[in-house]
N, C-alpha and C positions, 0 to 999 in steps of 0.2 A: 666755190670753184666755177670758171667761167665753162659754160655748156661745150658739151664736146660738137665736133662737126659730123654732119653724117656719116662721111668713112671713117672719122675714129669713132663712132657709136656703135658701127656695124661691128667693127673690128673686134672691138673690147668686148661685144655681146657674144661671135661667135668663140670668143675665146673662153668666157665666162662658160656657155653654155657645154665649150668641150673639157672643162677640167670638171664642170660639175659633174658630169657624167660619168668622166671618170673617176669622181669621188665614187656615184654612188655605183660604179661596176667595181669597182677597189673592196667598198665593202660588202660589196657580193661575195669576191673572193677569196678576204678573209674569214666571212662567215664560212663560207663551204668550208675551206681548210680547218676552221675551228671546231663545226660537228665531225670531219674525219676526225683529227686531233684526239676529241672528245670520246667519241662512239669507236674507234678504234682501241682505244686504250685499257677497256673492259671487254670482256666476254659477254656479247649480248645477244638477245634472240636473232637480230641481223646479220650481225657480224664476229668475226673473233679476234680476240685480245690480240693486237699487232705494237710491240712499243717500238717497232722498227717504221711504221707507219706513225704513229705521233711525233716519232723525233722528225721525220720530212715531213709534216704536215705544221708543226712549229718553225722549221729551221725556215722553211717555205713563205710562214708569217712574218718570220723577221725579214727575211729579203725584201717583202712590200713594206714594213715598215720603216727599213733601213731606210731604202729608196723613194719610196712612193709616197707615203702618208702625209707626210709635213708638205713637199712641195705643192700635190694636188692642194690641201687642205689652207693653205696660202694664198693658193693663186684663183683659187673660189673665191674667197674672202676677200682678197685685193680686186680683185677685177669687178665683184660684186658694188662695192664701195665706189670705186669709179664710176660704175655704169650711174647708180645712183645718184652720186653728188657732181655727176655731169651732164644726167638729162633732166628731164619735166619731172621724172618720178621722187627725186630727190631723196634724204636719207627719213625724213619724218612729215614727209606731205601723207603718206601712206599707209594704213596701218600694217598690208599683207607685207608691205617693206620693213616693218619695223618687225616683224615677227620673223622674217626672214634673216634680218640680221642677227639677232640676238640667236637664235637654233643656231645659225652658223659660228655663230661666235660661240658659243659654249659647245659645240661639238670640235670646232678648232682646239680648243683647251681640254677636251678632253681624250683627245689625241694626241697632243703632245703630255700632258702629266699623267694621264690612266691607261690608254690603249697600247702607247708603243712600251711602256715599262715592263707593261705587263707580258705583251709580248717576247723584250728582251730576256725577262727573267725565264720565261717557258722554257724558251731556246736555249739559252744557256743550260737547263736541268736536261733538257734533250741531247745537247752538246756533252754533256757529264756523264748519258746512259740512263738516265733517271728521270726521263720523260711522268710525266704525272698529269694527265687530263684536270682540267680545270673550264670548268663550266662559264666561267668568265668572259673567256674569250668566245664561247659561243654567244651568250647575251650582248658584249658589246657593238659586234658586229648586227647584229640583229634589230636594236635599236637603233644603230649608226641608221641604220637601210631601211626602217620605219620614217627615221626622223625627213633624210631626204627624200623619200617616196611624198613624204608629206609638203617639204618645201618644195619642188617640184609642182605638187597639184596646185598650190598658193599664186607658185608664181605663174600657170597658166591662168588660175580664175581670177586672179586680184578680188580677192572678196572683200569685204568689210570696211572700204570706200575709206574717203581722205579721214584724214587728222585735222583738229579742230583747226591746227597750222595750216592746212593743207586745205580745207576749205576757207581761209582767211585768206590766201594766197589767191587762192581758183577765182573767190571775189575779188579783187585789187585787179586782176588781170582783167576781167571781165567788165569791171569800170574803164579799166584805161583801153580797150578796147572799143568802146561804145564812145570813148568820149576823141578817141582816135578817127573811130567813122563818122562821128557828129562834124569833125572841124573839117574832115576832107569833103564834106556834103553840104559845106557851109550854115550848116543849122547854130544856133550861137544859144547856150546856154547849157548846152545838155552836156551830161556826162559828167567827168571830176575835172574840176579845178587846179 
């Protein structure tokens, strides 16, 4: 993919960077609704048994999953990809990249075939009067917002430096670079051929 221009780097970065966010406030706010959900469902030392409370704290999950989930979790993913295979960082020069992709991709997929099913099915038992807490939907959400907490810190530290590609690359540039200042300085010999 030929490198993007500044203003489409900018762009697609702050774009990237506002649906990430609102992945990971999304899965903030199906966690929260998943322990009401959950903790209301039973009589417990906190709280008491509410199944009028689970069924709007389900029916409340499916509206962000109706709406919310797939799109956010898309347009992370696509915008991610771009940013990638259109600037320096590329999709495998990097390894904090390649870890980034791959979290994002299996949390993509596991949003569309395990989180929203799950949440469908809630809702419908809560729609039927037959709300029934399921701890599930507390763990996914809580993982979701582990995982992006974590890609998050990745993509500010860039840790664990290039790929073997990506130092093969860093050198080729850096040859054609020197051998770029050698011919404008007229030095004859140095650099790549």
């Amino acid at each position: 993919m030929q490198q993007l221009s500044r203003p489409a780097r900018r762009a697609v970065l702050v774009v990237h960077v506002a649906v990430s966010v609102s992945w990971l406030g999304l899965t903030l706010g199906l966690l929260t609704l998943g322990i009401t959900g959950y903790t209301t469902g039973y009589t417990t030392g906190y709280t008491t048994g509410s199944p009028e409370m689970t069924t709007v704290a389900y029916r409340a999950m499916k509206i962000f999953g109706d709406w919310l989930v797939l799109p956010i979790a898309f347009g992370s993913l696509v915008s991610g990809l771009v940013l990638s295979l259109g600037t320096a960082w590329g999709l495998a020069r990097h390894r904090w990249v390649i870890v980034k992709f791959w979290l994002t991709l299996v949390t993509v997929l596991l949003s569309v075939f395990s989180l929203r099913p799950g949440i469908n099915r809630l809702a419908a038992e809560a729609a039927a009067g037959t709300p029934a807490p399921d701890i599930s939907l507390v763990v996914a959400p809580a993982v979701a917002t582990v995982t992006y907490l974590f890609v998050t810190a990745i993509s500010v530290l860039k840790p664990w430096g290039p790929t073997a590609r990506g130092s093969r690359l860093r050198e080729a540039q850096s040859a054609e670079a020197r051998a770029g200042r050698a011919r404008r300085s007229g030095i004859k010999g140095a650099g790549v051929r």
